[in-house]
N, C-alpha and C positions, 0 to 999 in steps of 0.2 A: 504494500500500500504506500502511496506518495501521500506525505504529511509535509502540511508548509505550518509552519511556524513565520507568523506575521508581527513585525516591529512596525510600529508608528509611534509620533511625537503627539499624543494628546494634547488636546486647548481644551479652556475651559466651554467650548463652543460643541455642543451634546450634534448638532446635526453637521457641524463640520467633521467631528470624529467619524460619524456612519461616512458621513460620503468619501472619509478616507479609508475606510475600514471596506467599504464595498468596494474601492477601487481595488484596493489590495486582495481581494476576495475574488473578484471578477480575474485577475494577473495570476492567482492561483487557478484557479479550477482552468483557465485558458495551458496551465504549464501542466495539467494533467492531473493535480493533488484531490485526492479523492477525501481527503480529511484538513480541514484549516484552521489554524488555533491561532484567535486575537489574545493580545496582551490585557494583562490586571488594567481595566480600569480604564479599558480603552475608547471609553464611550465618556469619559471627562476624567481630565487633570484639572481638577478646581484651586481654589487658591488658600478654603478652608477647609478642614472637617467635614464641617456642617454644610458645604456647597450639595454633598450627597443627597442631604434631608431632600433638597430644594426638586432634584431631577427622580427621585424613588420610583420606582413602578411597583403598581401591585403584580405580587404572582401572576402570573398567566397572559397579563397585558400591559401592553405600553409600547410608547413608540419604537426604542430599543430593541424591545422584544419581537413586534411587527417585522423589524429592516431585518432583523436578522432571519429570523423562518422566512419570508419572502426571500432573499437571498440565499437561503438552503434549498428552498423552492427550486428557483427561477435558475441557479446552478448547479441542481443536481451534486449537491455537497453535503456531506458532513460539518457541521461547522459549531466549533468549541465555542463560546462567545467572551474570551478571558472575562471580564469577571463585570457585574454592574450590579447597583446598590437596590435591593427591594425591599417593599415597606415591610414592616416588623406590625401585623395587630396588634390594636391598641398600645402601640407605643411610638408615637408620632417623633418621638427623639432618636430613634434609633433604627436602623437599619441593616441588612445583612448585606456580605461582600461572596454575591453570589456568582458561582460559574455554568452558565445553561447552556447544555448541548441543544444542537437541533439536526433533525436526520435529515436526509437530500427530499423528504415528502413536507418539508418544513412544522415537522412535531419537534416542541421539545418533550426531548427521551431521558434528561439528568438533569439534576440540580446539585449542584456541589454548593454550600456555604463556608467560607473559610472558618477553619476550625480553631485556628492561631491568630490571635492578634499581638502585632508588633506591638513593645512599647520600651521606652527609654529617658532617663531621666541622668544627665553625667555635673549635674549640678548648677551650670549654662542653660541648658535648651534640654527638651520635655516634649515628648512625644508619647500620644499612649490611641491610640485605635481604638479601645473600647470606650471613648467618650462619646462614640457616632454608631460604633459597630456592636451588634451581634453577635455573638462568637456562633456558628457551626457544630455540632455535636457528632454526626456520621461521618463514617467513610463511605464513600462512594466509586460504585464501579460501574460501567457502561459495556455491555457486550454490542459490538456492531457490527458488521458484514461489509467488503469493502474488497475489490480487486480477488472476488473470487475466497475470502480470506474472513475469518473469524478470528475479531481482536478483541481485546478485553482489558478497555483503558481504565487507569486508578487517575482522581484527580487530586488536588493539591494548588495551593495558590502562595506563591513566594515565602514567608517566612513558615508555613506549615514544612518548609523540607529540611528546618530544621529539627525537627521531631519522629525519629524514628518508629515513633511505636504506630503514628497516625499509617507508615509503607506497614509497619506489620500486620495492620488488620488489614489492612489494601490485599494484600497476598495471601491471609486467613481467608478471604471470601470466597466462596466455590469460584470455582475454574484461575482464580489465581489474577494477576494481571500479566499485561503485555506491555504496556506501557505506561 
């Protein structure tokens, strides 16, 4: 299976990121990639925390989530959607840092919530993620079909790969992963 792995320079601009994010998406599936994985957060680089609150989707809808099933759609792709912020019920302060697949029929088939949040305090500057975020509680696996080919993707979102135990139950799960 052809996996592209997509970089872009997020703004804080929610439908400049898609129209970058489908271009890089359209340049994939034109090079063959039967699987495409956007970057954390690739649907806005805000300039606070709290910019998250502001763009939320509920599960199952919103704009975000629209461009990208239309685009697993319309390209016959698999497509990881690195990660975008959905509202948390009843708790309009807070948010999960979710990663939704969507299958080439434009379902989404996974939801991954990061299950680590970053935070850091060196006495200067203070950083903590769960002032906006949700933390995630599962592991999550995705069996999908692809180039003739049955794979079995574990997901994970940046600082979760510092935590081994979150890969162990990854590979505890029946059939194991692949990637």
């Amino acid at each position: 299976m052809r996996v592209a792995a997509l970089q872009m320079v997020s703004t804080p601009n929610v439908h400049r990121n898609l129209d970058t994010a489908a271009t890089l998406l359209r340049q994939a599936s034109e090079r063959g990639a039967a699987l495409a994985v956007l970057p954390e957060y690739f649907c806005l680089m805000g300039q606070r925390d709290t910019d998250k609150l502001s763009i939320a989707e509920s599960p199952g809808d919103g704009p975000v989530q629209r461009a990208l099933a239309g685009l697993a759609r319309e390209l016959g792709l698999w497509i990881v959607g690195g990660t975008l912020p959905l509202q948390v019920a009843g708790h309009p302060d807070r948010v999960t840092n979710s990663c939704l697949t969507f299958s080439p029929d434009g379902q989404c088939c996974a939801r991954y919530d990061k299950v680590h949040l970053f935070a850091f305090d060196n006495g200067r500057e203070r950083y903590d993620e769960s002032r906006v975020l949700r933390a995630g509680q599962e592991a999550v696996k995705l069996s999908l079909e692809a180039a003739a080919e049955r794979w079995n993707l574990g997901f994970s979102v940046c600082y979760d790969l510092r935590f081994p135990e979150l890969y162990r139950r990854l590979g505890q799960l029946e059939g194991g992963c692949d990637v």
